[in-house]
N, C-alpha and C positions, 0 to 999 in steps of 0.2 A: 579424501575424507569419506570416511561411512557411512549412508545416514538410514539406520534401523538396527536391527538386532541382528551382532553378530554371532552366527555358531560357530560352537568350539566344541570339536569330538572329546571324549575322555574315554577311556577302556576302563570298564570295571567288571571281574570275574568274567570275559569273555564276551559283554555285550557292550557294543558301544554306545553310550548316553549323549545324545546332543543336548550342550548345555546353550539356552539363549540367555541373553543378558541383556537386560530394558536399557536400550540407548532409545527410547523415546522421548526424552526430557530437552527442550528444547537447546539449541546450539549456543550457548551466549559469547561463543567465542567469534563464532561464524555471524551473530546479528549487529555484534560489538565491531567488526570489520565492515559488515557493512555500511553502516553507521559513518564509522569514522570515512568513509571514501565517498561518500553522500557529502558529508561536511566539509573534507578536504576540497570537493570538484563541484561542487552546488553552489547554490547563492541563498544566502537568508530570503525566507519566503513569512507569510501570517498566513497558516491556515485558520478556518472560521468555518463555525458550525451553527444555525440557529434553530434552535425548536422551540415548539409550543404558540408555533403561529394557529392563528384559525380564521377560516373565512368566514366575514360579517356578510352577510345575504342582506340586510338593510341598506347598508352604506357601498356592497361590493368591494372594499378593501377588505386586507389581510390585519388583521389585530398584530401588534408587537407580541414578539416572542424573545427569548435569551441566546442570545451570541456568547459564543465560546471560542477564541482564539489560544493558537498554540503558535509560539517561535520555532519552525523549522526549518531544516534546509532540503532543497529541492535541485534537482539536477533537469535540468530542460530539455529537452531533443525537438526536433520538427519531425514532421511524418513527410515522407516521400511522394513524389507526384503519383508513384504506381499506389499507394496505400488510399489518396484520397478518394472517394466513388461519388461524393456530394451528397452523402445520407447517413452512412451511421458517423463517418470520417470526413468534416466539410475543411474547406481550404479555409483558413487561417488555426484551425485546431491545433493543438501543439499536446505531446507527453511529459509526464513529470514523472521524474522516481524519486521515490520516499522509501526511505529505512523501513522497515516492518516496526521499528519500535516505537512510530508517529502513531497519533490517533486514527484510528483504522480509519481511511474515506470512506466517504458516503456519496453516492450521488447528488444531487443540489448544494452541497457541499464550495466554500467559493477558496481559494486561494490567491492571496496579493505576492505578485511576485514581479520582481524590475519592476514594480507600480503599473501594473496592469491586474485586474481583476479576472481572472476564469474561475467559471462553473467546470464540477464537476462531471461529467457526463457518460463515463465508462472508467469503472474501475477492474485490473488487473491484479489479483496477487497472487506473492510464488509465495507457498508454502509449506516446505518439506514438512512431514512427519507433523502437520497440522500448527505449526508454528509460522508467523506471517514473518518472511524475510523480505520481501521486496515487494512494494506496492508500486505500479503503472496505470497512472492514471493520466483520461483523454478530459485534458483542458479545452473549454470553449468561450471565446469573449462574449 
């Protein structure tokens, strides 16, 4: 697969014109697969997003804010003992991939998945041609 604009010579009266042709338009063929192989080999996860908290300086609590969950599915990996350093990478951390076509993560960001809660804490995404196909993200309990 190609991903940008391919040229195609043409010869007109002697000179040849390169013609580009806008394949910048995202892949939905290529995000639709990934997707579907996230779902096939993942496990149903809630991600959950809250804003509009704010710090009360009288009381020192956090005022409620609105949670927003989404039903996705999430594929798990552990990190490698050579990967952990005990600082940006701590031992129990784990990765998640998520389709590009999930709510973009965020950092503080929480995900319930096998009923366990992680924070978000490093996000990853691959994005050809400025379109999000694959999000990795560094879960922390």
């Amino acid at each position: 697969m190609f991903l940008g604009a391919m040229p195609q010579n043409e010869t007109f009266s002697n000179q040849t014109i390169v013609v580009v042709e806008d394949n910048t338009a995202p892949d939905i063929a290529l995000q639709t697969e990934v997707l579907n192989d996230i779902t096939a080999n993942g496990r149903p996860c809630i991600y959950s997003r809250t804003t509009g908290q704010n710090y009360d300086p009288t009381t020192g609590d956090l005022t409620p804010g609105t949670t927003t969950a989404w039903a996705i599915s999430a594929v798990q990996m552990e990190y490698s003992t050579g990967e952990i350093d005990g600082e940006l990478i701590q031992r129990g951390d784990a990765q998640f991939l998520l389709a590009g076509l999930s709510p973009e993560p965020l950092i503080d960001d929480t995900m319930d998945f096998a009923g366990v809660v992680w924070r978000v804490v490093n996000v990853a995404t691959l994005q050809p041609q400025g379109y999000p196909l694959l999000y990795t993200i560094q879960g922390r309990k």
